[in-house]
PLY file of the C-alpha trace (Angstrom):
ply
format ascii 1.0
element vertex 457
property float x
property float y
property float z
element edge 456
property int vertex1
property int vertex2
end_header
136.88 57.92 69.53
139.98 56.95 71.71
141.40 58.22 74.45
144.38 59.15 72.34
142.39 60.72 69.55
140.50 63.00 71.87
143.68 64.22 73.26
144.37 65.50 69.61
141.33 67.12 68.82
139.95 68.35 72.62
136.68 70.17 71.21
135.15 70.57 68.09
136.02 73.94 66.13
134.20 76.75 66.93
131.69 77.50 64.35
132.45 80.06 61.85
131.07 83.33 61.33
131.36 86.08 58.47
133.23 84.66 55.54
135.91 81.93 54.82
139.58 81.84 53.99
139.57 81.18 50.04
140.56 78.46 47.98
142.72 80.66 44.97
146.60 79.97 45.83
148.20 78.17 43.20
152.40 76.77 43.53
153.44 80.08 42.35
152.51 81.76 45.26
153.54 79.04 47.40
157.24 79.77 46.16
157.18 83.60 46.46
156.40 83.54 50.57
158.78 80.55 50.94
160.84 82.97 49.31
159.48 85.94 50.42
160.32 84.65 54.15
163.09 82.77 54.10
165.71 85.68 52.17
165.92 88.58 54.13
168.81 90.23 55.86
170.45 87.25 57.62
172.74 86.22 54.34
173.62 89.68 54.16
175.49 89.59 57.21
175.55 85.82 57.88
178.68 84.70 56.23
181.16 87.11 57.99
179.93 85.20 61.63
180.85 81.77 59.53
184.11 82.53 58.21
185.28 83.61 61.44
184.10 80.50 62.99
185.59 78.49 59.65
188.00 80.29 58.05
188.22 78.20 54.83
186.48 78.45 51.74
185.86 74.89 51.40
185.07 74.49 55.31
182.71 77.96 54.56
180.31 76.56 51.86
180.06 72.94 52.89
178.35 74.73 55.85
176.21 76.53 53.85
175.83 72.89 51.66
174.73 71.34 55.16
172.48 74.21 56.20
170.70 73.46 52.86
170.38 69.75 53.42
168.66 70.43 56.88
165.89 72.33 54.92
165.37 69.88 52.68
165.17 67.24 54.86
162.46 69.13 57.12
160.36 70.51 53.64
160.11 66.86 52.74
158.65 66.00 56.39
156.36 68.36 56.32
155.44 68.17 52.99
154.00 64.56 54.24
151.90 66.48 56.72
151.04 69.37 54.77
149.33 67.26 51.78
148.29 64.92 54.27
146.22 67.69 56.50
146.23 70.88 54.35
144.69 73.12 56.71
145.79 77.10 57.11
148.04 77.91 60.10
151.69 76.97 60.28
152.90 73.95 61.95
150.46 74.43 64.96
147.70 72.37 62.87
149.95 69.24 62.54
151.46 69.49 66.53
147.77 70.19 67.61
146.71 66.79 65.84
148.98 65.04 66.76
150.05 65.54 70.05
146.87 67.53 71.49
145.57 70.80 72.96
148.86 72.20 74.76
151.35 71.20 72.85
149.64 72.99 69.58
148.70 75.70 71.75
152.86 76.06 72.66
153.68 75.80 68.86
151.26 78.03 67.74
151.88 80.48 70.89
156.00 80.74 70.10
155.22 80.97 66.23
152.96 83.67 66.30
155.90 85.41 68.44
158.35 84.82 66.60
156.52 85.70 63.43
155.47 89.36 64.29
158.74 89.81 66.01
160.42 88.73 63.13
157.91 91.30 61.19
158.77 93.82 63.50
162.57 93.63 63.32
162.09 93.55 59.71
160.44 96.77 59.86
162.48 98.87 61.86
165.74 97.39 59.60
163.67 98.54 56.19
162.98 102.21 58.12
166.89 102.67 58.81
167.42 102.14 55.23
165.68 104.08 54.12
167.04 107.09 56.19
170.27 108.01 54.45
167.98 107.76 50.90
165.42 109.28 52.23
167.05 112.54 54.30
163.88 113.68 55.73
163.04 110.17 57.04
166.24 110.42 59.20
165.62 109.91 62.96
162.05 108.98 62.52
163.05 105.10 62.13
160.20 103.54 64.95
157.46 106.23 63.03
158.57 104.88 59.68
158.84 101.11 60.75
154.81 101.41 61.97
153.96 103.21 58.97
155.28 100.43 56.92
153.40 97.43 59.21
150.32 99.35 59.00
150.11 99.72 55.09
151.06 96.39 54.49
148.06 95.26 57.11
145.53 97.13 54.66
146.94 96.24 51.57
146.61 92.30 52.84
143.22 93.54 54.65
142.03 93.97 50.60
141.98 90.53 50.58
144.35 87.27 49.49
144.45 87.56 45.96
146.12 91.31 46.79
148.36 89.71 49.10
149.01 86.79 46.63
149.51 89.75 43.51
152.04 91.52 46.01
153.99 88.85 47.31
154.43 87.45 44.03
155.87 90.40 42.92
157.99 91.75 45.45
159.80 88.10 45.89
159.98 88.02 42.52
162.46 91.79 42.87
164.31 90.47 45.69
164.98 87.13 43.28
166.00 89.21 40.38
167.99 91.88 42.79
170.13 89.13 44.36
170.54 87.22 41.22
171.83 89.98 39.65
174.49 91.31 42.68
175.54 87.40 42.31
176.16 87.67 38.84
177.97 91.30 38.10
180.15 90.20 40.87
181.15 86.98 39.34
182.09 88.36 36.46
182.92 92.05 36.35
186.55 92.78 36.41
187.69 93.62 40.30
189.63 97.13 41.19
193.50 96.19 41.99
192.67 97.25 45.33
189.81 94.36 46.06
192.42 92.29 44.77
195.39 93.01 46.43
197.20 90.16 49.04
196.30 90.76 52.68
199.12 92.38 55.03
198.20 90.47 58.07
198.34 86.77 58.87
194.89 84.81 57.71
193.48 83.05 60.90
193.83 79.20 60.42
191.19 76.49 60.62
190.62 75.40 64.21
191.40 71.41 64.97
189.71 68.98 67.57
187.05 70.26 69.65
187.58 73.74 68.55
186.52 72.52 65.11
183.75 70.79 66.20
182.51 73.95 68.31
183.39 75.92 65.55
181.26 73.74 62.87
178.26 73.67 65.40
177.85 77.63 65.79
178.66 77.90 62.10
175.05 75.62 61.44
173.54 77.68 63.96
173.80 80.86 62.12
173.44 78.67 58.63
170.13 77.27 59.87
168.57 80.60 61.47
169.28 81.99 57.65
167.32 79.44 56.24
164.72 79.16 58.54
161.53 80.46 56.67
161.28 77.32 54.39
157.92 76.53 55.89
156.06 79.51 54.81
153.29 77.61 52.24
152.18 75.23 54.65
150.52 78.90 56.90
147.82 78.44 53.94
147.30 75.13 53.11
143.90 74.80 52.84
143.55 78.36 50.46
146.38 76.30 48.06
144.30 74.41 45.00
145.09 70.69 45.17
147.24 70.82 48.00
148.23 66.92 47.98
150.21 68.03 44.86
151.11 72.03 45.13
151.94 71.88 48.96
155.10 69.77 48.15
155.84 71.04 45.01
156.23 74.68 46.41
157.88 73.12 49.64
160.65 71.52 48.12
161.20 73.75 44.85
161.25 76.66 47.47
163.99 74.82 49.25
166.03 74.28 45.93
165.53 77.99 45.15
166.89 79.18 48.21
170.22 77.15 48.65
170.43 78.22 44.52
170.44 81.86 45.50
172.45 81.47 48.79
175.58 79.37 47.29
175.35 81.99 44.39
175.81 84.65 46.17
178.45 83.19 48.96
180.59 82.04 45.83
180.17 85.62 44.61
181.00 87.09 48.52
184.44 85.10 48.50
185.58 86.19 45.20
184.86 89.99 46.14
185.92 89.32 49.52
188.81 86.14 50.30
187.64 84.14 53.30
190.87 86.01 55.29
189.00 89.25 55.02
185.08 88.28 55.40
185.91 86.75 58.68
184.20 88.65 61.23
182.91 91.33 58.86
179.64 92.37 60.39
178.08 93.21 56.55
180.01 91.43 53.67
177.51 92.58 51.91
178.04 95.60 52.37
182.09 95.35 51.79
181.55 93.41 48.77
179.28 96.06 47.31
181.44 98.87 47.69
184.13 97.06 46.38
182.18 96.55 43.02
180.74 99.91 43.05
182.87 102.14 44.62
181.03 105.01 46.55
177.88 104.31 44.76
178.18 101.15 46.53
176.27 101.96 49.77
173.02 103.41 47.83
173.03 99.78 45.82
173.05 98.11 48.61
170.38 99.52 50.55
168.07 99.56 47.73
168.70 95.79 47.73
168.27 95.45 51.31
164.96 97.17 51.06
163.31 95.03 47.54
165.09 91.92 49.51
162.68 93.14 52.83
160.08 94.31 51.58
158.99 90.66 50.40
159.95 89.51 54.31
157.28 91.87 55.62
154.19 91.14 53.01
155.23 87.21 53.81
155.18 87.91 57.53
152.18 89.79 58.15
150.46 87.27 56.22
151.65 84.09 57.85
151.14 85.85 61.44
147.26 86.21 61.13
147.22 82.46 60.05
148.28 81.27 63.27
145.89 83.12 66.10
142.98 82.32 62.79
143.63 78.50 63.20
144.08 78.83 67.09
140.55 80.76 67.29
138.67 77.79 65.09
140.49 75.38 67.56
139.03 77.32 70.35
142.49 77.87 71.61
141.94 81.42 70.95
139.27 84.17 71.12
136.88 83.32 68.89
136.50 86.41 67.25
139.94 85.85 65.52
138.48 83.16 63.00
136.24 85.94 61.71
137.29 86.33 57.81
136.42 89.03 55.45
134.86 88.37 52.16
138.44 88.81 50.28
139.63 85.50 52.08
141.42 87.62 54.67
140.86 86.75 58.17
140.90 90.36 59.61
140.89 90.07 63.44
143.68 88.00 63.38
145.61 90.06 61.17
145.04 93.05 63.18
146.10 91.10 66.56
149.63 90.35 64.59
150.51 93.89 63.46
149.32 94.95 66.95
151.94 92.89 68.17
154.04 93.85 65.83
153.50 97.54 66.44
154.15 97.01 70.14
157.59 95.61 69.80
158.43 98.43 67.61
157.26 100.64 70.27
158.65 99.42 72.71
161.93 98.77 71.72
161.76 94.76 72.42
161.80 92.75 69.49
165.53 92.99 69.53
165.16 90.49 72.56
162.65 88.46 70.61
165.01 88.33 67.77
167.10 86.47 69.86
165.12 83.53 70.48
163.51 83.28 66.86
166.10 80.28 66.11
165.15 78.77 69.52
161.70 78.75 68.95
161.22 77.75 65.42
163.14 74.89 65.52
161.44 74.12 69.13
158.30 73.76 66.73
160.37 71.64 64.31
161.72 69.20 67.15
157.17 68.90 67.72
156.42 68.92 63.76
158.92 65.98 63.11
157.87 64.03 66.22
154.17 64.31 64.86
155.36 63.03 61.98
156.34 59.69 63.90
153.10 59.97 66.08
150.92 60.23 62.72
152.48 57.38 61.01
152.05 54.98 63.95
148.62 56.37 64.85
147.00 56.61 61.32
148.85 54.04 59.13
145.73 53.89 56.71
144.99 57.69 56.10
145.58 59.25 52.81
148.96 60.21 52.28
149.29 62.05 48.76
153.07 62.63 49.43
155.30 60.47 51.59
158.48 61.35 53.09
161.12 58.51 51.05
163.35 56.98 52.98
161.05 56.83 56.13
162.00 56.56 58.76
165.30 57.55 57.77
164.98 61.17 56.85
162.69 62.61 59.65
165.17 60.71 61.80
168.09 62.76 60.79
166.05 66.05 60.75
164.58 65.60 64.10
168.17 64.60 65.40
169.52 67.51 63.63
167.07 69.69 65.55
167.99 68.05 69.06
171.17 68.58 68.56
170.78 72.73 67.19
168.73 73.38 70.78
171.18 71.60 72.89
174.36 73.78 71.21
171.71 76.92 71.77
171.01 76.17 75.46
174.89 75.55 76.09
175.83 78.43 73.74
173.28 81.00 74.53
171.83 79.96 78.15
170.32 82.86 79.06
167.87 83.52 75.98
167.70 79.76 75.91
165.67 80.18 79.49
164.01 83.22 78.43
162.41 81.15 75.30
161.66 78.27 78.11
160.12 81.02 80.30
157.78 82.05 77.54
156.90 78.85 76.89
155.85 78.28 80.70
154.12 81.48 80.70
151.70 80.41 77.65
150.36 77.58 80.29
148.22 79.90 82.89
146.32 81.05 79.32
145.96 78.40 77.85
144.44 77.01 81.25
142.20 80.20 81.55
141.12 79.72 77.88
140.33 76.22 78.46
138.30 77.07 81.42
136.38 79.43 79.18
135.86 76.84 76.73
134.54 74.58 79.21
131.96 77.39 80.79
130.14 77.84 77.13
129.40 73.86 76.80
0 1
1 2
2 3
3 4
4 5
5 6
6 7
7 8
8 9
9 10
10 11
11 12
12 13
13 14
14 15
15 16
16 17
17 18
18 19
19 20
20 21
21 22
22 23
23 24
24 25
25 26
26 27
27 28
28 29
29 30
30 31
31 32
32 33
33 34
34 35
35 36
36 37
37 38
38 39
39 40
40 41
41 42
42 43
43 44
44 45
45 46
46 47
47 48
48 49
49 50
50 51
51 52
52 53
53 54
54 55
55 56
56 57
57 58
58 59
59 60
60 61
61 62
62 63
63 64
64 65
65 66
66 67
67 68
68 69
69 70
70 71
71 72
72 73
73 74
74 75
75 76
76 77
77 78
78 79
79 80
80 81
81 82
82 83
83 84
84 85
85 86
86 87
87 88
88 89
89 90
90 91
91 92
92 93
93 94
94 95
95 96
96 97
97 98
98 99
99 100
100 101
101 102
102 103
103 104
104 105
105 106
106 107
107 108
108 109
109 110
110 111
111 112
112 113
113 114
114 115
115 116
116 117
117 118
118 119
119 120
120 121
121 122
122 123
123 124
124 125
125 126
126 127
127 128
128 129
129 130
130 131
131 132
132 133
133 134
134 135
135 136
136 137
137 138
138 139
139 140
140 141
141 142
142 143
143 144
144 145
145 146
146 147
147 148
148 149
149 150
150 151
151 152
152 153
153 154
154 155
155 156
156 157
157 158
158 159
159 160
160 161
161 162
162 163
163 164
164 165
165 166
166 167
167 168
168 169
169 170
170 171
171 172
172 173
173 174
174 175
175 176
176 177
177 178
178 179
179 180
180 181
181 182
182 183
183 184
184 185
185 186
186 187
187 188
188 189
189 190
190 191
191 192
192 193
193 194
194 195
195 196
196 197
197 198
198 199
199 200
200 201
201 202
202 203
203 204
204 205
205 206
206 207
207 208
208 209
209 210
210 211
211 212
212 213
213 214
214 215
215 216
216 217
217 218
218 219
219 220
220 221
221 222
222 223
223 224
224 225
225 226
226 227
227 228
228 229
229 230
230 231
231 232
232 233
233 234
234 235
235 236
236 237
237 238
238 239
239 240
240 241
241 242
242 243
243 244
244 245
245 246
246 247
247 248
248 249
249 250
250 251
251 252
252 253
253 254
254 255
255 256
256 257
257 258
258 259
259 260
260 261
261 262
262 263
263 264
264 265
265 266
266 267
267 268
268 269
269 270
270 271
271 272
272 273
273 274
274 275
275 276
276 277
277 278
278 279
279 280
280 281
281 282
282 283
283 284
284 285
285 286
286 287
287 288
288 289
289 290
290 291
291 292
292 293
293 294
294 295
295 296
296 297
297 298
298 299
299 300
300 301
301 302
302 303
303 304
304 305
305 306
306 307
307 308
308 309
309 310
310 311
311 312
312 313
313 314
314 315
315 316
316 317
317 318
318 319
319 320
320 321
321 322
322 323
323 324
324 325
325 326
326 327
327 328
328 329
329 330
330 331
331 332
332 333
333 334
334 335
335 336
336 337
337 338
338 339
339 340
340 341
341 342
342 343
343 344
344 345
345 346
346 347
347 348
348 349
349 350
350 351
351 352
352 353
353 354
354 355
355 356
356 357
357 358
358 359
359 360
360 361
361 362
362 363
363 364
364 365
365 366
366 367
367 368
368 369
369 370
370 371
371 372
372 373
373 374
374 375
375 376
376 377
377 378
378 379
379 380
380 381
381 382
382 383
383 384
384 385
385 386
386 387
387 388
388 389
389 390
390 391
391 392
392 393
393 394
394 395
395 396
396 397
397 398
398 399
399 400
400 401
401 402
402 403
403 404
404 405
405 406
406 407
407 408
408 409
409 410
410 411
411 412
412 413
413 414
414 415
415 416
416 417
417 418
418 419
419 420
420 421
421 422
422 423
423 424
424 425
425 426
426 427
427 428
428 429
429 430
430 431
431 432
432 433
433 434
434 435
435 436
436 437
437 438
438 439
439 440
440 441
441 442
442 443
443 444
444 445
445 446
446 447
447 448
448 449
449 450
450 451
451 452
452 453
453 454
454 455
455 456
């Protein structure tokens, strides 16, 4: 072996012990977690932050047009990888191939952060929902948001055909629920009063750099909405012929979401003109209570909770795929790579929702929030690159699907990426240091767990 190729793959995986993830996930489920992870509460509130930024309709969904263009870009790049190395655990399993031991070990580190914060936020949003429907859940929101992690861990602790059964289904609500707000308010008739001319001036479309600046932190808050397109590629090798139903779910996932998303922003601006969404922390929210009058509130929050619902199941599972694939990599303890005989691999998933439960408890994951954007596309700037690496490096291996227009379209998606972290660190400097800080502080472990992996040769 080379120099360069033992760089890639420092030590042979751990052996494994108990059972093994299964091989039972067909495109269907595939689509529900890209779904299931990629809707969730951000275009509920997203488009008021754009149309104050662009306060045009045209100007509003070409951004959301762009946003979708990104994701398809980076589903067909890592559709390449996925079919080409279907193996369960997120983008780590490409980076760690490609570009060796740390740099997986920093992918998978900030993913698996990101993912149970992401799970945990998710959580505590779901429990304050539920208070005002609920009146004797009121106040109890951090009790009810661990409740919620913790029967979603045993349901996916049955096993992955559960989890597959109830992530189908619940992304298969939040689909329908969406859909449906979409439609009723593209048709239905409007109250005089949703429809009457705004009093004040509307705020006019910036020019210059102020557009430019304005277009840039509009595709920040585009991209964080669609961010969750990777979700399939977490179980790669549990997906039957995964040359062929890793793509397919990939980039029919992608067209689904954009679908729903321009649906429902078309919907948003007829409710609500682009003079009044701008700034309006829920439009969602606005736009529902204009359809519905005071009923309008309940509606909404029973959407909120079908459309998170499918966020959590999606989460939990992805987020014991990445310390699972870390542990057979010897990255990671090894007794995360033990899995159950239902396919699940139940160490890890407890580590997650222990996570999870800790940023719930202690009030952090606001903060980790924060940086999700940062790091996932972080791991996309290291996904694309291995891309280029993989190509040069392996020009003979099996490829089932290849990226068209190589080198063309990773180019623009990794250059997309580039550019998204360099408007975050100028943006947002100080969470842009905190996500470099936690990115530093995953070197002393994965030094000491290298050390330890040297001591048992």
């Amino acid at each position: 072996m080379s120099e360069q190729g033992s760089a890639a793959e420092p030590s042979a995986p751990a052996p494994r012990r108990g059972g093994h993830l299964l091989n039972v996930l067909g495109v269907a489920f595939g689509l529900a977690v890209l779904v299931g992870n990629t809707i969730g509460m951000g275009i509920l509130r997203t488009p008021g932050e754009i149309a104050a930024h662009l306060p045009s309709a045209a100007a509003f969904l070409l951004v959301w047009a762009a946003g979708a263009v990104y994701a398809l870009l980076g589903a067909l790049c890592v559709s390449e990888l996925a079919a080409m190395r279907p193996r369960s655990g997120g983008l780590y399993t490409f980076v760690h191939h490609a570009l060796g031991g740390y740099a997986g070990f920093v992918s998978g580190w900030t993913d698996w952060i990101a993912t149970c914060g992401s799970a945990a936020a998710v959580a505590m949003v779901i429990a304050e929902y539920l208070g005002p429907l609920l009146p004797a859940l009121a106040g109890w929101q951090t009790s009810v948001a661990a409740a919620l992690l913790v029967a979603f861990t045993l349901l996916h602790w049955r096993g992955v055909r559960m989890g597959d059964l109830a992530q189908q289904g619940t992304s298969l609500l939040k689909g329908i629920a969406l859909v449906a707000l979409a439609v009723v308010a593209l048709v239905v008739s409007l109250p005089e009063a949703a429809t009457a001319p705004v009093a004040e001036a509307a705020p006019e479309l910036p020019v210059g750099m102020a557009l430019a600046a304005a277009v840039v932190l509009s595709l920040q808050s585009a991209i964080y909405t669609y961010d969750g397109w990777t979700g399939p590629v977490y179980f790669g090798e549990e997906v039957r012929d995964p040359g062929r139903n890793l793509p397919r779910a990939m980039i029919g996932g992608v067209l689904i979401v954009p679908a729903i998303y321009l649906l429902l922003n078309a919907a948003f601006l007829r409710v609500v003109p682009i003079e009044q969404m701008a700034g309006d922390p829920f439009v969602a929210a606005t736009a529902a209570t204009r359809l519905f009058g005071p009923v309008g509130d309940t509606v909404l929050r029973v959407l909120m909770i079908l459309s998170l619902v499918a966020s959590l199941s999606a989460l939990l599972m992805m987020g014991s795929r990445v310390p699972y694939a870390l542990s057979r990599d010897r990255l990671f303890p090894q007794l995360l790579q033990r899995v159950n005989a239902g396919g699940t691999p139940v160490p890890a998933l407890f580590a997650g929702s222990l996570l999870a439960l800790a940023f719930v408890a202690s009030n952090t994951f606001d903060t980790v929030v924060s940086l999700l954007a940062f790091f996932f596309v972080a791991n996309y700037v290291l996904t694309f690159t291995s891309l280029f690496v993989l190509r040069r490096r392996d020009p003979a291996a099996a490829r089932p699907f290849r990226v068209p227009l190589y080198p063309l379209v990773p180019a623009l998606a990794l250059l997309g990426s580039l550019g998204f972290l360099a408007a975050a660190v100028y943006s947002d400097t100080r969470n842009s240091l905190l996500a470099l800080g936690l990115v530093a502080a995953s070197w002393p472990v994965y030094w000491l767990l290298r050390q330890q992996r040297t001591g048992e040769r």
